[in-house]
C-alpha positions as CSV (number, residue, x, y, z in Angstrom):
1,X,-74.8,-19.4,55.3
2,X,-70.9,-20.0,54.4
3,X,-70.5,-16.0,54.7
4,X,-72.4,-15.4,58.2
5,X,-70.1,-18.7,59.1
6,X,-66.4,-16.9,58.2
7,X,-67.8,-13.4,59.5
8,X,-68.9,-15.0,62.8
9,X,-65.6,-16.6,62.9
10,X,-63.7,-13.8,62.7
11,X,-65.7,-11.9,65.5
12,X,-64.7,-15.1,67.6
13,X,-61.3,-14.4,66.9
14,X,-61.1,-10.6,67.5
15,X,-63.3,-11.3,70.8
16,X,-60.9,-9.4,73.3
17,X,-62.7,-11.4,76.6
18,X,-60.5,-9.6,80.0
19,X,-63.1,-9.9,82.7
20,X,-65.3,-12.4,84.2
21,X,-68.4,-10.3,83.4
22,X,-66.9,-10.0,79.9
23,X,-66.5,-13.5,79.5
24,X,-70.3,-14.3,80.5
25,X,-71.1,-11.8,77.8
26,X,-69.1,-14.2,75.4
27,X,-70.7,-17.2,76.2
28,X,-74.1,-15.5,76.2
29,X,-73.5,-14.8,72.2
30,X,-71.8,-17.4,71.0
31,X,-71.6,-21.0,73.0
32,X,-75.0,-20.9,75.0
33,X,-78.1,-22.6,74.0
34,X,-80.0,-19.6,72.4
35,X,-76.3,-17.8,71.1
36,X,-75.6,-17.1,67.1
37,X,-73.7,-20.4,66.8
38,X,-77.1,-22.3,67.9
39,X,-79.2,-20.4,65.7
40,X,-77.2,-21.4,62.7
41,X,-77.5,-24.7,63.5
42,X,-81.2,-24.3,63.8
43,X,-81.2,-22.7,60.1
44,X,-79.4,-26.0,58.6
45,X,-82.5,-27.7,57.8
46,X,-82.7,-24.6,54.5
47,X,-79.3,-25.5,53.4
48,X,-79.7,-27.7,49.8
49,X,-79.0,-31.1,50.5
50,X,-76.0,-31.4,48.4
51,X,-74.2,-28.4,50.5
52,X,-75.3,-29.7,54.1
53,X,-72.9,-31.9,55.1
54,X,-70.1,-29.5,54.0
55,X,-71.9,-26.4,55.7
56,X,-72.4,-28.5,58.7
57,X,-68.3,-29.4,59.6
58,X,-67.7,-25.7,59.3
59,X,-70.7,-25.1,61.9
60,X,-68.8,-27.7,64.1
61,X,-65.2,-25.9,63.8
62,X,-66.8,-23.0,64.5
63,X,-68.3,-24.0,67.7
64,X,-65.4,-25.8,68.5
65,X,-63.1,-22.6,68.0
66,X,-65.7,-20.5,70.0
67,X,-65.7,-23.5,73.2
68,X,-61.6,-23.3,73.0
69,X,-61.7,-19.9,73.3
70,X,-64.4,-19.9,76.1
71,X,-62.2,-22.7,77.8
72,X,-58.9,-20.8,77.8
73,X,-60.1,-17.3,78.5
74,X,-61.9,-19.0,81.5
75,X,-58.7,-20.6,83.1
76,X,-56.8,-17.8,82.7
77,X,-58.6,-15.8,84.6
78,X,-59.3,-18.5,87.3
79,X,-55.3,-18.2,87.2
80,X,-55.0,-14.6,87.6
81,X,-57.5,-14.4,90.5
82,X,-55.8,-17.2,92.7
83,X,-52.0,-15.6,91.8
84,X,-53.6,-12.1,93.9
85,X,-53.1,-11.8,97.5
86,X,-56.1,-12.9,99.8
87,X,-56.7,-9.1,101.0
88,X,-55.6,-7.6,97.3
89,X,-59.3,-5.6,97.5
90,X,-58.6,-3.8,100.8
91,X,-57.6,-0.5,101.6
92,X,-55.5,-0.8,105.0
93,X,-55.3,3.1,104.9
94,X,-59.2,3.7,105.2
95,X,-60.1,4.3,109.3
96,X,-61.8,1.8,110.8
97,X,-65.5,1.7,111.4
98,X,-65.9,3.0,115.0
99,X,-67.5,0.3,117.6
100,X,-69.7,0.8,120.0
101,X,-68.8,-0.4,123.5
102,X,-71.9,-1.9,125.6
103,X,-72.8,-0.6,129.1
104,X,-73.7,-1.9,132.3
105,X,-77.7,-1.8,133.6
106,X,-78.4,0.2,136.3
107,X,-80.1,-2.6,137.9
108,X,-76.7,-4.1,137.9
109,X,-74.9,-0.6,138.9
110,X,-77.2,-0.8,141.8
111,X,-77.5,-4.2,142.7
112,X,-73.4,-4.0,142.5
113,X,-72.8,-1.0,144.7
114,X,-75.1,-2.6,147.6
115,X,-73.2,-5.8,147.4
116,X,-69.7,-3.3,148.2
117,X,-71.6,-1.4,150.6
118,X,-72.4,-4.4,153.3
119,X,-69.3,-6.5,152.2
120,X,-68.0,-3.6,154.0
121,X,-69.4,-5.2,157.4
122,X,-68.7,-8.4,156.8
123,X,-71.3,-10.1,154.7
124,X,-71.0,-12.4,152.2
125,X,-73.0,-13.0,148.8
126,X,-75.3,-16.2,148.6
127,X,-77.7,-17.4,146.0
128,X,-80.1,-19.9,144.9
129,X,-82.3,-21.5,142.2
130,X,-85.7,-19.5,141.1
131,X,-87.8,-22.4,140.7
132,X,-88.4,-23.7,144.6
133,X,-91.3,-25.8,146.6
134,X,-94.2,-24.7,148.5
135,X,-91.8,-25.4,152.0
136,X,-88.4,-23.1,150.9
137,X,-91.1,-20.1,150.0
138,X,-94.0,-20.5,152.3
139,X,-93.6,-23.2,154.5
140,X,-90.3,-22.7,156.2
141,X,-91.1,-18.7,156.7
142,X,-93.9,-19.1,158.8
143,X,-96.9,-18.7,156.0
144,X,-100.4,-19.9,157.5
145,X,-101.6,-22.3,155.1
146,X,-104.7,-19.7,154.0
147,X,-101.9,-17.0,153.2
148,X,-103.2,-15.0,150.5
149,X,-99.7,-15.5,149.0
150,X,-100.3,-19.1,148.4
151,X,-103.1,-18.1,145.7
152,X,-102.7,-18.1,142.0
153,X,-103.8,-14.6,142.2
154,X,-100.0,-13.8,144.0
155,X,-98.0,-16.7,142.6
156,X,-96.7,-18.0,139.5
157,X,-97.3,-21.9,140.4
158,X,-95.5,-24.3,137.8
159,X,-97.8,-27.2,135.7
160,X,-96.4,-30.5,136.1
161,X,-94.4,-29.9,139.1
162,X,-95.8,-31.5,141.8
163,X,-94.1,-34.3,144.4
164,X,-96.0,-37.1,145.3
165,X,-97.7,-37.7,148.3
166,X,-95.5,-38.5,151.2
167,X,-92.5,-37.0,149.4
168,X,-90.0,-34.1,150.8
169,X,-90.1,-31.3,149.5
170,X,-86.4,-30.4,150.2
171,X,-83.5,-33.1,149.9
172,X,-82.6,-35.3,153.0
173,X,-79.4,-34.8,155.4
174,X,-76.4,-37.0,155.2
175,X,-77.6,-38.4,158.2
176,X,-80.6,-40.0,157.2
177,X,-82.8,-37.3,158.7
178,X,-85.0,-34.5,157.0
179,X,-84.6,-30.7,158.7
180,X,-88.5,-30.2,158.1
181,X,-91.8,-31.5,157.9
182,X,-93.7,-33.0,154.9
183,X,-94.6,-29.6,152.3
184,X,-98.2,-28.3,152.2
185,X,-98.7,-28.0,149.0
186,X,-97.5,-30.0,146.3
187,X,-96.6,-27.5,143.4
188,X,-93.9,-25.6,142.6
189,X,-93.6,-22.3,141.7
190,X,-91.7,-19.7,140.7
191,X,-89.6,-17.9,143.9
192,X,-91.7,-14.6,145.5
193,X,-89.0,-13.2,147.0
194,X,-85.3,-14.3,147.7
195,X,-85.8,-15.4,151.5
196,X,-86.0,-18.8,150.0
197,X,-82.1,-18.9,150.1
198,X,-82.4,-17.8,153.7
199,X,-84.1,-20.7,154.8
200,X,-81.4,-22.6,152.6
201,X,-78.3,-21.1,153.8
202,X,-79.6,-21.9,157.5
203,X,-80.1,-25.3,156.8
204,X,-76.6,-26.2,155.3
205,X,-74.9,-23.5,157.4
206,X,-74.2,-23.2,161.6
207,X,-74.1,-19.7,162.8
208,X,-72.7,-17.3,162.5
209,X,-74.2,-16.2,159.4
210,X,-74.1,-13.0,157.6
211,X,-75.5,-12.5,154.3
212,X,-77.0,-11.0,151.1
213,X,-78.8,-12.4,148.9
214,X,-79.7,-10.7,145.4
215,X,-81.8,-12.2,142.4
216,X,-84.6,-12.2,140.4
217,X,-88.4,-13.3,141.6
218,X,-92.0,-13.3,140.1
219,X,-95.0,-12.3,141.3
220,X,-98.2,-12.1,139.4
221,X,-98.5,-8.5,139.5
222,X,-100.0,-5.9,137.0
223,X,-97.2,-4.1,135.2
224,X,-97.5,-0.2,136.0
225,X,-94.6,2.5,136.7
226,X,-94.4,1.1,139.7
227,X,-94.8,-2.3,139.7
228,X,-93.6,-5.4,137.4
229,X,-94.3,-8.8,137.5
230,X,-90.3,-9.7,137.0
231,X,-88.4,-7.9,139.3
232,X,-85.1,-8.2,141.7
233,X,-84.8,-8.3,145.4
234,X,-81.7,-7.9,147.3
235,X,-81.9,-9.8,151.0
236,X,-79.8,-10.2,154.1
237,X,-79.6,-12.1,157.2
238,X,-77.6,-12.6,160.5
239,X,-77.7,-15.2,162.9
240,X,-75.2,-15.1,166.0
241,X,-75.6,-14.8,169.6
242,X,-77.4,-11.5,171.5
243,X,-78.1,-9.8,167.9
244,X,-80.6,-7.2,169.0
245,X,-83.1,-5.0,167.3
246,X,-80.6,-2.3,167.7
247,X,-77.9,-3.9,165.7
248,X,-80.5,-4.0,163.1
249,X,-81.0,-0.2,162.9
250,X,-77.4,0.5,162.8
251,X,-76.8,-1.7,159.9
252,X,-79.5,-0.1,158.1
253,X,-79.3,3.6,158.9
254,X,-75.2,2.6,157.7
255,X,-76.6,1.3,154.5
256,X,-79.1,4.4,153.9
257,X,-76.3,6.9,154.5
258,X,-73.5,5.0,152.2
259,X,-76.0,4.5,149.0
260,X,-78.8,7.6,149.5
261,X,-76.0,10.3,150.8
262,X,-75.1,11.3,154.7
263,X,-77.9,14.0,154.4
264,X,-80.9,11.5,153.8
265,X,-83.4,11.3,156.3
266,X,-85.2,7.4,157.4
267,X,-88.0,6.7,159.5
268,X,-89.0,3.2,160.9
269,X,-92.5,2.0,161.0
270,X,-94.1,-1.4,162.7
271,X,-94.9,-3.8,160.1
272,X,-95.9,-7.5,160.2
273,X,-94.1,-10.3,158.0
274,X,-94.9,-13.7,159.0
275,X,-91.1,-14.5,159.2
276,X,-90.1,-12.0,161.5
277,X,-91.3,-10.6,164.6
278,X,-90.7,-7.3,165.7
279,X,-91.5,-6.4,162.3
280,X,-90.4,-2.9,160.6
281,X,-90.7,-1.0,157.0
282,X,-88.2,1.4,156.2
283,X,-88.5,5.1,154.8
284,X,-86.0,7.4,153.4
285,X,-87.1,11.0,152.5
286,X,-88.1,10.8,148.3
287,X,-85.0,11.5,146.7
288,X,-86.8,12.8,143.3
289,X,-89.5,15.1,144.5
290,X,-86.9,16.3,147.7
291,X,-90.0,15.5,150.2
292,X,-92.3,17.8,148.4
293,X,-94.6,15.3,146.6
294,X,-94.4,13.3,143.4
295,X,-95.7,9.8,142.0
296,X,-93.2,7.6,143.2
297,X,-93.7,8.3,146.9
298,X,-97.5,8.6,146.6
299,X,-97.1,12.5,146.9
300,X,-95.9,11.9,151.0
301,X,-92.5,12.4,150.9
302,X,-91.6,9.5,152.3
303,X,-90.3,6.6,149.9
304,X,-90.4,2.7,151.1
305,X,-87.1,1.1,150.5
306,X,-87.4,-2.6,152.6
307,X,-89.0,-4.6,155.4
308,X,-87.2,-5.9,158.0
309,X,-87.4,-7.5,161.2
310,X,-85.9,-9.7,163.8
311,X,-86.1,-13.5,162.6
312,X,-89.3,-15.2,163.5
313,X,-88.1,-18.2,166.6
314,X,-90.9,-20.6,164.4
315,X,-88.1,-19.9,161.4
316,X,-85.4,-20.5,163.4
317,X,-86.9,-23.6,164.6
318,X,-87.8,-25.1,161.5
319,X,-84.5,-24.1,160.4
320,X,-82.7,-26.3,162.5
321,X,-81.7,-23.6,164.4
322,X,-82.0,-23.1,168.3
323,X,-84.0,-19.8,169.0
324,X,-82.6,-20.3,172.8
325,X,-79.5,-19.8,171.4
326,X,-79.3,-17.8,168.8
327,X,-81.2,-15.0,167.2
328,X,-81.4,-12.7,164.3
329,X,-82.1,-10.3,161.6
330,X,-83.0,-10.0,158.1
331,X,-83.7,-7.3,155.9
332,X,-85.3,-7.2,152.4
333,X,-85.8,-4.7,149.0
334,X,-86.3,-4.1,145.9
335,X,-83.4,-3.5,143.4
336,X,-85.9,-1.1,140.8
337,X,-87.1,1.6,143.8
338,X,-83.3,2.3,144.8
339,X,-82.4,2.5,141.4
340,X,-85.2,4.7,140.5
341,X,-84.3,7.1,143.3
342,X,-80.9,7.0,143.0
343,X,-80.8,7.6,139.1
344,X,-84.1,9.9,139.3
345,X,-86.2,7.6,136.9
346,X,-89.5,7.7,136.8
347,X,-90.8,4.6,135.4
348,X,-90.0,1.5,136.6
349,X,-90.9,-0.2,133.0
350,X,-87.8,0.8,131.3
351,X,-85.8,-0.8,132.8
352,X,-87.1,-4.1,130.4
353,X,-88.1,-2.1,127.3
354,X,-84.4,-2.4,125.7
355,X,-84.7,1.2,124.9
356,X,-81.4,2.2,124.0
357,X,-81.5,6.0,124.6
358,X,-82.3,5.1,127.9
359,X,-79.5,2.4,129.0
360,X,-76.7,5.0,127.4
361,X,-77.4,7.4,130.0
362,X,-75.4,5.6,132.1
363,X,-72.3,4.9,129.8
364,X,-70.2,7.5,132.3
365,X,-71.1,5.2,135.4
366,X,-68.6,2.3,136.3
């Protein structure tokens, strides 16, 4: 026992500890709970009686000497690590790691480019929230009450968002007085299209007005290339005195020419939207299949790129707006269908699928 207790002490000794992972190694062997020291201490019992207190101080110098020397090496290197500079480890001569910059979506490229195209003429940007009541989407736009739109089947309608009976659905003026009449229906919903800030800007604004609206809506749609139940609209409206249908068709067929090219041919068709009246729906020749034929325009040629109309009087009316006085148009589209014809894509679901070999195709666009 007294020989394995000088030849471990002399190993303790000649331990050269320079590392941290060195000095774990020394602790490991000789101060931890199953090292050499502890197993000698185990194998005390054996030692004759008359030799064990004797054997057992020299066990205790030993561990003693092997703590100290745990101890010192351990704050000496503590000291060596906090005397090195903060960025010792670095290489400042290595090139950095190039970054990626992001780019912009070509929903926002397009919805961007419109916005320059009729600030051009004078009109302004306005927006509003998405969540809105029965009267700012249906009500106020001339909706009959057994519009189809007013079904679940169209309409996202919101749980737990009802006003109670007798309640407006729109704030009161600072007069005291309410610009409508009690709402129809008691839910609320999300927006179906973006004429919701119409109605909005022509209560809190006197004519003239001229503006665009952009943002998203929801409409409970199947998702196909073609259609999404999240999409964007982009909206506009003026209100003055003698605006004619013709002023409409001017501002359009300027718009058609500035974002589709001066070669692109459009055609106007009679519609019917309950909020305007003449109504029309707007063509342009198909951009992607050059008029021959493809799935976007139904294999006709012929693309769809907004409704318009002259504003309803009833809208005007309910407005706060005298239809004696004043009249108007408004216009309304899609963000995707521009973009797809403008960009040549032919699915209308990627522009949510977060595919990035898809978005950095338009890196080069600013």
């Amino acid at each position: 026992m007294q020989d394995t207790i000088q030849q471990l002490q002399q190993e303790i000794e000649a331990y050269d500890v320079t590392t941290a992972a060195g000095l774990d190694q020394f602790r490991i062997a000789y101060t931890g709970r199953k090292g050499r020291i502890a197993d000698l201490f185990d194998q005390l019992k054996t030692v004759p009686a008359e030799n064990r207190r004797s054997v057992g101080q020299q066990l205790n110098a030993l561990k003693q000497l092997a703590q100290d020397k745990f101890d010192q090496r351990r704050q000496q290197l503590e000291d060596e690590a906090a005397a090195q500079p903060a960025d010792a480890g670095y290489d400042y001569t290595l090139p950095a790691v190039p970054g990626a910059l992001g780019t912009r979506h070509p929903l926002s490229l397009t919805r961007d480019e419109i916005v320059r195209i009729f600030s051009r003429i004078g009109f302004n940007v306005a927006e509003g929230p998405e969540i809105e009541d029965d009267w700012h989407n249906f009500s106020a736009l001339n909706f009959p009450e057994n519009h189809p739109a007013r079904e679940m089947q169209d309409t996202f309608f919101l749980a737990g968002g009802e006003i109670g009976s007798g309640e407006m659905a729109s704030d009161v003026q600072a007069d005291g007085t309410s610009t409508h009449q009690l709402a129809n229906s008691p839910s609320h919903l999300l927006r179906t299209h973006t004429s919701t800030v119409q109605v909005r800007l022509m209560q809190s604004q006197k004519p003239p007005i001229r503006s665009i609206m952009p943002g998203r809506v929801y409409r409970n749609e199947a998702i196909s290339a073609r259609a999404h139940m999240v999409f964007h609209q982009i909206e506009g409206l003026y209100i003055d005195e003698n605006v004619s249908f013709a002023d409409l068709k001017q501002t359009i067929y300027y718009f058609a020419q500035e974002f589709y090219g001066q070669d692109v041919k459009m055609r106007m068709r009679p519609s019917y939207f309950p909020f305007t009246e003449p109504s029309t729906e707007i063509d342009i020749s198909c951009l992607i299949c050059k008029g021959v034929g493809c799935n976007i325009c139904k294999y006709t040629g012929w693309v769809e790129i907004m409704g318009a109309g002259m504003v309803d009087p009833n809208v005007l009316r309910a407005c706060g707006i005298d239809p004696e006085r004043y009249s108007g148009f408004a216009f309304g589209m899609g963000l995707e269908r521009p973009t797809m014809l403008k960009y040549q894509i032919k699915d209308l679901r990627l522009f949510t699928q977060n595919d990035l070999r898809f978005l950095r195709q338009f890196e080069s666009i600013h």
